[in-house]
Every structure is written in structure tokens, then in C-alpha cells.
C-alpha positions as CSV (number, residue, x, y, z in Angstrom):
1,X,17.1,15.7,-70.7
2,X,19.0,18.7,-68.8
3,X,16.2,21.3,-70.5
4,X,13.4,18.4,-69.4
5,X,14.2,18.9,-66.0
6,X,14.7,22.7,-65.9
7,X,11.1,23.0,-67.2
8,X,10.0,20.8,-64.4
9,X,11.7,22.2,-61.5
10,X,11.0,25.6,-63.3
11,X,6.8,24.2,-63.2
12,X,6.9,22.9,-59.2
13,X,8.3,26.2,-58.4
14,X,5.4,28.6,-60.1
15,X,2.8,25.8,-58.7
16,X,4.5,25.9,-54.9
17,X,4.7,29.5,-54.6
18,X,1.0,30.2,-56.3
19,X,-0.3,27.6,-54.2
20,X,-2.2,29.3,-51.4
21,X,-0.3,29.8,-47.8
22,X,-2.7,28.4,-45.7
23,X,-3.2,29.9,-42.2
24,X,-1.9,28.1,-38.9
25,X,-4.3,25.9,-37.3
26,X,-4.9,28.1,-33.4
27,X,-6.0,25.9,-30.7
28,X,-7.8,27.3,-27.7
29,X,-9.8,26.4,-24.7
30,X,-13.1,28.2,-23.7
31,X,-13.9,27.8,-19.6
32,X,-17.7,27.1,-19.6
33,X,-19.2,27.3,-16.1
34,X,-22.5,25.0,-16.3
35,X,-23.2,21.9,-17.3
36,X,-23.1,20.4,-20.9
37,X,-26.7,21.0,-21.4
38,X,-27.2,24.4,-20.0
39,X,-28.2,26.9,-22.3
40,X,-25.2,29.2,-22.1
41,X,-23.3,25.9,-22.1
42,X,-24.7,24.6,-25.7
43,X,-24.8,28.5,-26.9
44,X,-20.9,28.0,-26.3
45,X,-20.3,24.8,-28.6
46,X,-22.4,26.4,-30.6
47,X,-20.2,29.5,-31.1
48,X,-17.0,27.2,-31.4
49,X,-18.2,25.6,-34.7
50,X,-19.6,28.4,-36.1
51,X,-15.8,29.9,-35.4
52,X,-14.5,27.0,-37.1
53,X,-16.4,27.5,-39.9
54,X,-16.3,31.1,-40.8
55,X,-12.3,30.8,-40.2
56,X,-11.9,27.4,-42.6
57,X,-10.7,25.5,-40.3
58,X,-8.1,27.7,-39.0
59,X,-9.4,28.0,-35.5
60,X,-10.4,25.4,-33.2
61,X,-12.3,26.3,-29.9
62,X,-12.7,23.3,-27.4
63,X,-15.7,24.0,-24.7
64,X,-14.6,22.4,-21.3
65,X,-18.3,22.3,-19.5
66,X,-19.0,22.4,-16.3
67,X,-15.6,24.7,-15.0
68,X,-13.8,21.0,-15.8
69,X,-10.5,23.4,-15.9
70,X,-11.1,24.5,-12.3
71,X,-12.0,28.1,-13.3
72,X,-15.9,28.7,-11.7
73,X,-16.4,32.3,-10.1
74,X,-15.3,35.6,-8.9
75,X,-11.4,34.8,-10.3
76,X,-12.6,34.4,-14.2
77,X,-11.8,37.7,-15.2
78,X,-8.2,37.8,-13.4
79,X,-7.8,33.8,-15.1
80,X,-8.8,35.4,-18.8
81,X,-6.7,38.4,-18.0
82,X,-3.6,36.2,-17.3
83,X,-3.8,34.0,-19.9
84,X,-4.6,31.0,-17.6
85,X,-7.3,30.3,-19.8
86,X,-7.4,31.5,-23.3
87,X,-11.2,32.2,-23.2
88,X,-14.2,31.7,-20.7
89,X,-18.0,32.6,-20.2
90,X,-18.4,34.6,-17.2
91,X,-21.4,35.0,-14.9
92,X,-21.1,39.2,-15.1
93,X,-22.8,39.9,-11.7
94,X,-20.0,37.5,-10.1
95,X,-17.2,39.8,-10.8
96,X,-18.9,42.8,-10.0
97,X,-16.9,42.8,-7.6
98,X,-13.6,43.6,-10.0
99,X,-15.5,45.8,-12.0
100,X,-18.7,47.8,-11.3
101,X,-20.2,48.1,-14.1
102,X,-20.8,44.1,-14.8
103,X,-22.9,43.8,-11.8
104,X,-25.5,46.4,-13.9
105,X,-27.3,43.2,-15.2
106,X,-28.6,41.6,-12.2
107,X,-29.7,44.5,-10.3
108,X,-33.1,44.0,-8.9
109,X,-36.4,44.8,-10.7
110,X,-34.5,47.1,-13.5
111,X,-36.4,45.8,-16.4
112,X,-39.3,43.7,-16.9
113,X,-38.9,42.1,-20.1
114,X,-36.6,40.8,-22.6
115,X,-37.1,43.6,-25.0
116,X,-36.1,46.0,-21.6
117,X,-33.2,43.9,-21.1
118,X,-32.0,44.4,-24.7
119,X,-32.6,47.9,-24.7
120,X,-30.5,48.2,-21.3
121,X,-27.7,45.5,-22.8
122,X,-27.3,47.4,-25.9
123,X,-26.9,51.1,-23.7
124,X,-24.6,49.0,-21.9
125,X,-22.0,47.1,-24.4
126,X,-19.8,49.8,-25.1
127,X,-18.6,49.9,-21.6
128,X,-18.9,46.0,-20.9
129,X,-16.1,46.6,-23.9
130,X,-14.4,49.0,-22.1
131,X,-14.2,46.8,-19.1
132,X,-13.7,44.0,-20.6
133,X,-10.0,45.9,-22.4
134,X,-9.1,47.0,-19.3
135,X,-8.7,43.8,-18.1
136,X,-6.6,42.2,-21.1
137,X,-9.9,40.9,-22.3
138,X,-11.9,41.1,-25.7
139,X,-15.2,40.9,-25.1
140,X,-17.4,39.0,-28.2
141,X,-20.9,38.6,-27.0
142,X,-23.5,38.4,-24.0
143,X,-26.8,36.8,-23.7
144,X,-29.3,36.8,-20.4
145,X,-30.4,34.0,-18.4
146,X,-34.1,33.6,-18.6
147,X,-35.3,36.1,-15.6
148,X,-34.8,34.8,-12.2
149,X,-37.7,33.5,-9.9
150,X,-37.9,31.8,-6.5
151,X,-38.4,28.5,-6.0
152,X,-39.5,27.2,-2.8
153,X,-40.6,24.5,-0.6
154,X,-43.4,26.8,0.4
155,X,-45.2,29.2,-1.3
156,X,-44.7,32.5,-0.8
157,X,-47.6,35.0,-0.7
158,X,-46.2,38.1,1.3
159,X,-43.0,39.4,2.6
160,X,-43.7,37.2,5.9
161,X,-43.2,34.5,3.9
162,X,-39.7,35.3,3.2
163,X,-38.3,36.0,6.6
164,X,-35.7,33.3,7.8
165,X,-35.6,31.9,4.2
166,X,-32.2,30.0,3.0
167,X,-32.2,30.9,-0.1
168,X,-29.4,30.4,-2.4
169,X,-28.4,33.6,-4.7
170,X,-25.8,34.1,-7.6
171,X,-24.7,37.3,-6.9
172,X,-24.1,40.4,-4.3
173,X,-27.1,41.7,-5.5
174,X,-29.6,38.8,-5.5
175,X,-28.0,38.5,-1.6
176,X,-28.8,42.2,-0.8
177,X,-32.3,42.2,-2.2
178,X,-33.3,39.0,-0.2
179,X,-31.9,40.1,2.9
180,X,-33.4,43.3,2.7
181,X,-36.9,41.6,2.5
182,X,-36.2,39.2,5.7
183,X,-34.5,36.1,4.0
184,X,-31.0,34.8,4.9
185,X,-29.2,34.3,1.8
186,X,-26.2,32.6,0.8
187,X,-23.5,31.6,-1.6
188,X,-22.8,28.1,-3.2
189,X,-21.7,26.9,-6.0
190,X,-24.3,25.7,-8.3
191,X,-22.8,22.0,-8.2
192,X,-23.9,22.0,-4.7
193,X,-27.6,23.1,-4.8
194,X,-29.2,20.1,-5.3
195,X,-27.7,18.3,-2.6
196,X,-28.2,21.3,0.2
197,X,-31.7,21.6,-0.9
198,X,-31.8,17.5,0.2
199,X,-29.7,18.1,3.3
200,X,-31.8,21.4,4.2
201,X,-29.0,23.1,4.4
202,X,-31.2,25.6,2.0
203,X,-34.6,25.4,1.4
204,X,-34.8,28.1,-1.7
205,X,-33.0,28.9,-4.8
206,X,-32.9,32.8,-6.7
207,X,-32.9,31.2,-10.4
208,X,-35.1,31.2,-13.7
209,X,-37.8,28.6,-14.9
210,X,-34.6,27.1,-17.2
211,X,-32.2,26.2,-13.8
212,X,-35.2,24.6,-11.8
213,X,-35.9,22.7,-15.1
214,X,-32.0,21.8,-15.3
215,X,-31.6,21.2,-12.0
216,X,-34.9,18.9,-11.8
217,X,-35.8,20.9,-8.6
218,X,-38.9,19.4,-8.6
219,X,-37.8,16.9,-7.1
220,X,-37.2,18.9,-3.8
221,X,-39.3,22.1,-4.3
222,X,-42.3,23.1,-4.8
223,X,-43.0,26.7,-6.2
224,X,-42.1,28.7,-8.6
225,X,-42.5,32.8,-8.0
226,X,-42.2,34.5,-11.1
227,X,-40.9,37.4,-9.4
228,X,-39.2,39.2,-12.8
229,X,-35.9,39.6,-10.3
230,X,-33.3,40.1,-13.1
231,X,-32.4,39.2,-16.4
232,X,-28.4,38.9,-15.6
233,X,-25.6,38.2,-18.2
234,X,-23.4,35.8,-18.9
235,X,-20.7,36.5,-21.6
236,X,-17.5,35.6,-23.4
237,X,-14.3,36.9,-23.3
238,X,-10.9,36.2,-25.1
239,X,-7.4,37.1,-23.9
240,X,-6.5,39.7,-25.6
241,X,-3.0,38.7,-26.5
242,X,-4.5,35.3,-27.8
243,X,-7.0,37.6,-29.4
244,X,-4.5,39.2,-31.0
245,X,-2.3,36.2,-32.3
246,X,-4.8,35.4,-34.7
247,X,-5.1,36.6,-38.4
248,X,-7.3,39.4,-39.3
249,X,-9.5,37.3,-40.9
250,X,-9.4,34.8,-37.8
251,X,-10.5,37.7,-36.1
252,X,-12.7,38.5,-38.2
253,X,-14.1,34.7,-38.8
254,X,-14.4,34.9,-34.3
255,X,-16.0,38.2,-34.3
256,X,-18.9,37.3,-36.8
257,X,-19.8,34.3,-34.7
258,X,-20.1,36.3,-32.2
259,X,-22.8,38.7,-33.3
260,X,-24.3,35.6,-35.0
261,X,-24.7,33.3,-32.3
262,X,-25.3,36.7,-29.7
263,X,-28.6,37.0,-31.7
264,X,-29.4,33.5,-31.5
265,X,-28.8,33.2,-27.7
266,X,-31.2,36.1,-26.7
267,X,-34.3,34.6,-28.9
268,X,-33.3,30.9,-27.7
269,X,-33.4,32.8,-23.8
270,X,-37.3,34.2,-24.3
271,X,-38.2,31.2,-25.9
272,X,-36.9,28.7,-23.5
273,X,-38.4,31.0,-20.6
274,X,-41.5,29.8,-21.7
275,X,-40.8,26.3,-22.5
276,X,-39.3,25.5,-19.0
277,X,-42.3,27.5,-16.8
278,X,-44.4,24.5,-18.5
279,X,-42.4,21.6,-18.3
280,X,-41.8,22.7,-14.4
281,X,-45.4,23.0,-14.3
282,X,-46.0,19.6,-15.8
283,X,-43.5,18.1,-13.7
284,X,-45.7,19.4,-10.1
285,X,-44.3,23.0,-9.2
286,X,-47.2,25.8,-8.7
287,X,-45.9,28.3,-11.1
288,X,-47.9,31.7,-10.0
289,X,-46.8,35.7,-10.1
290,X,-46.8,38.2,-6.7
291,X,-49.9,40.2,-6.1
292,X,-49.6,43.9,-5.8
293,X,-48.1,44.3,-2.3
294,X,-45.4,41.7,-2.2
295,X,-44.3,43.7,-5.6
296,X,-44.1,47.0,-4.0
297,X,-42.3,45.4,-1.2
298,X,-39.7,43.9,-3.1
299,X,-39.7,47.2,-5.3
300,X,-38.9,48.8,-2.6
301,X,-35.7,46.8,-1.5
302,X,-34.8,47.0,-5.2
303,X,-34.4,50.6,-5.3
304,X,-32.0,50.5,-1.9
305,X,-29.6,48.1,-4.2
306,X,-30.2,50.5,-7.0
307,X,-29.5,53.6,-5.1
308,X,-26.4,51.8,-3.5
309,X,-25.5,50.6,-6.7
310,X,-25.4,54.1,-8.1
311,X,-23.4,56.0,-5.3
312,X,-20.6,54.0,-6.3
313,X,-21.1,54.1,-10.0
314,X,-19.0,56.5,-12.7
315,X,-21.0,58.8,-14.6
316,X,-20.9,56.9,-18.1
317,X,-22.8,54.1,-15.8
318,X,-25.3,56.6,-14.1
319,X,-25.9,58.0,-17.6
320,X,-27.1,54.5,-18.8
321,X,-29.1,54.2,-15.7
322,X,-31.3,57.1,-15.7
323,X,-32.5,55.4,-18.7
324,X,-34.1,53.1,-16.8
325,X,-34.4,53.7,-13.0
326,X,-37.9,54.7,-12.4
């Protein structure tokens, strides 16, 4: 009976210790800025199963929409870099302000299409990564917003169309340019642009075809100029002690969602552009391109931001630029 036992105790002890070791679950919270159904928003839950699945399990990424934590603006990258938030998407051209070289995305007028844009992102990432580890931060991926447009009450045919304009803008940039071409520009959180464009506290919005379809700004505007403004960022960071924490492959399983759903993103970006200029079309607002002069006049107050944009950049940033600055 005594040898009976040994052999079984001797058994659960080769079947425990072969048994696999399987890897602590890791909780963590990604700070998503828009809405549940905005496209960065869904390219988010997205990214959080395909994490979950390429790790087994082992990490679990819940996507609080619409900044539900509190988190919305300029103060993501210092919330990332403290660890107030484990991870967040970030608006790059709003924390241009912390660091220069985020605010290359929405500069005016830089490039004209999406294979532009992905020619100037991919010149660009190593020192979004850079920036990104200066800050405590890993950076996984970026996509663009479909490119910004105005959308008006009235339309706009020439510069005089723009002067006295309340438009609202995202970023320094998309403030600069309008102001440069007579508008008055201002700063609001995207929560609140429906109901100033009701109140008339604005009567314009700096956004793409996929916003005013989001937004249902038909329902208060108009027009839609397909200006070609920007193609700006948005992208995901990690604390990079959280980052750390997790298991090679964890990182590994995190990192290959990344690229995977960074792909993704960009194609689901030029194909939605499309899709939302005709539903916002179908839906009542004049969708219709500048003619030659109002693009040299907004060319020109382009170049100013540009060229003010570049007296304060390093050289790795003016490198990348020359690229493309005409």
C-alpha cells in the first residue's frame, strides 16, 4: 500500500511540474478619446482582441470610449507618462505642444493623398518612437483621420468667404492656417460641437467627410470643402513600465497587433473617406473642391505654418521635411 502511494505522489509530481506554467493574466485600460463608433475608436477594440488573442489570453485590454476616464487632450502624454492610465490613443497634433515633432502630421497642405501621408508617416516613425520613449511611452501604432475639410453653413468660394468665420479647429496648426486666411478660430472639445454649431456659438468645423458623417452635421451645416487640409494622426501609446511588465511574448503577442491592425486602420481610413463624402452627400451637404485661387491662397498661409513650423524644428525633423515641403 506504502509503495502504491509513493508511485502516486511520485506520478502527481512529474505531471505538476511538466504541466505548463501558464502566464499571469495583465489587466489594462486604453483611454480612447471619441465615441464608441469612431473609427479610431473601433480600430482600438479592435486592437484589444487581437492582443488577447495573439497573447492566449494572457492580456486583457479594456477600451474606455469617449475619454470616460477623464483623460481628453493636451495632458495625454504627461497621463501615459505617469502611469495614470496604462495606455491611450492620442490626437498627435494636440500635444505638439510637449513635443514638436507630433504636430508634423497636421501641418497644412503637406501631402495630398493617403499614399503621401504614408510615405511622410513611415519617414516619420522612428522619431514618433523616439518621442514617444522620451516620454515613458512605447509607441505601437498610428493611423490618419480621413483628410480634413470644412464644413459650413455657407459655401465658401474665395478667401472672402472665410473672413470672420467661427470655425472650430483640432489643433495649433488648423488655428494658424485659418486665421491666417481671415477666419477666427477656436478650440472646443469635440463633445461640444454639435451643440455650439445649434447655439451659433460657431458656425464651421476643420474635420473630414467621416466627423461630419459621425457628428450628423447635416443637420446644422451645409457644405462640405474638400480642402485636402491634413491627414493628422492619431496613435497608441503604452506606459513604458506597464510595457515592460509583461512577458516577452506578451510583448511580442501586443507588438504584432500592432503592425496588424496599423495596416488595417490606414486602408479602413481611405476607404471610409470615400464612403462618408457620399453618405454626407445623400444626407443634403454640397460636397465640392476649391478652384485654383482659393488653393494658392490657402497654399500660401500653409507655407507660413510650415516655415514657422521648421524654425523651431531639430534637424532629424527638417531632414524628413525637405522630403516633402515644396
Amino acid at each position: 500500500m506504502k509503495t502504491f502511494t509513493r508511485i502516486l505522489t511520485f506520478i502527481f509530481i512529474l505531471v505538476f511540474f511538466a504541466a505548463p506554467v501558464r502566464a499571469e493574466v495583465i489587466n489594462l485600460d486604453l483611454n480612447a478619446i471619441y465615441g464608441p463608433t469612431s473609427f479610431h475608436t473601433q480600430g482600438a477594440f479592435e486592437f484589444a482582441k487581437l492582443v488577447e488573442k495573439y497573447s492566449e489570453g494572457t492580456v486583457k485590454i479594456t477600451v474606455h470610449p469617449g475619454g470616460s476616464l477623464g483623460f481628453k487632450g493636451p495632458e495625454l502624454l504627461k497621463v501615459v507618462k505617469d502611469g495614470q492610465v496604462p495606455m491611450s490613443d492620442i490626437l498627435m497634433g494636440v500635444v505638439a505642444g510637449s513635443e514638436h515633432v507630433f504636430g508634423i502630421s497636421s501641418l497644412p497642405r503637406l501631402v495630398k493623398s493617403f499614399d503621401e501621408a504614408k510615405k511622410l508617416y513611415n519617414e516619420c516613425k522612428p522619431l514618433y518612437q523616439k518621442a514617444a520613449k522620451k516620454w515613458n511611452q512605447k509607441f505601437l501604432y498610428a493611423a490618419p483621420w480621413p483628410p480634413s475639410g470644412l464644413v459650413t453653413k455657407n459655401p465658401i468660394n474665395s478667401v472672402v468667404d472665410l473672413k470672420g468665420l467661427k470655425t472650430r479647429t483640432y489643433d495649433k496648426n488648423g488655428a494658424k492656417f485659418l486665421r491666417e486666411l481671415g477666419a477666427s478660430p477656436l478650440s472646443l472639445p469635440w463633445g461640444e460641437v454639435y451643440s455650439s454649431l445649434r447655439t451659433g456659438m460657431i458656425d464651421s468645423v476643420l474635420t473630414s467627410a467621416e466627423s461630419t458623417k459621425n457628428g450628423k452635421f447635416w443637420e446644422v451645416l451645409s457644405y462640405f470643402k474638400d480642402i485636402n487640409y491634413a491627414f493628422p494622426l492619431n496613435m497608441v501609446t503604452i506606459n513604458m513600465d506597464y510595457y515592460k511588465a509583461l512577458s516577452k511574448d506578451q510583448r511580442n503577442a501586443l507588438e504584432k497587433a500592432a503592425a496588424e491592425i496599423e495596416e488595417k486602420q490606414w486602408k479602413a481610413s481611405e476607404e471610409r473617406t470615400v464612403k462618408a463624402l457620399e453618405i454626407i452627400s445623400k444626407h443634403g451637404i454640397k460636397v465640392s473642391k476649391p478652384d485654383a485661387a482659393l488653393n494658392k491662397a490657402m497654399d500660401e498661409a500653409a507655407k507660413k505654418i510650415i516655415d514657422e513650423f521648421l524654425e523651431k524644428a531639430k534637424s532629424s525633423e527638417k531632414k524628413v521635411l525637405s522630403k516633402f515641403v515644396k
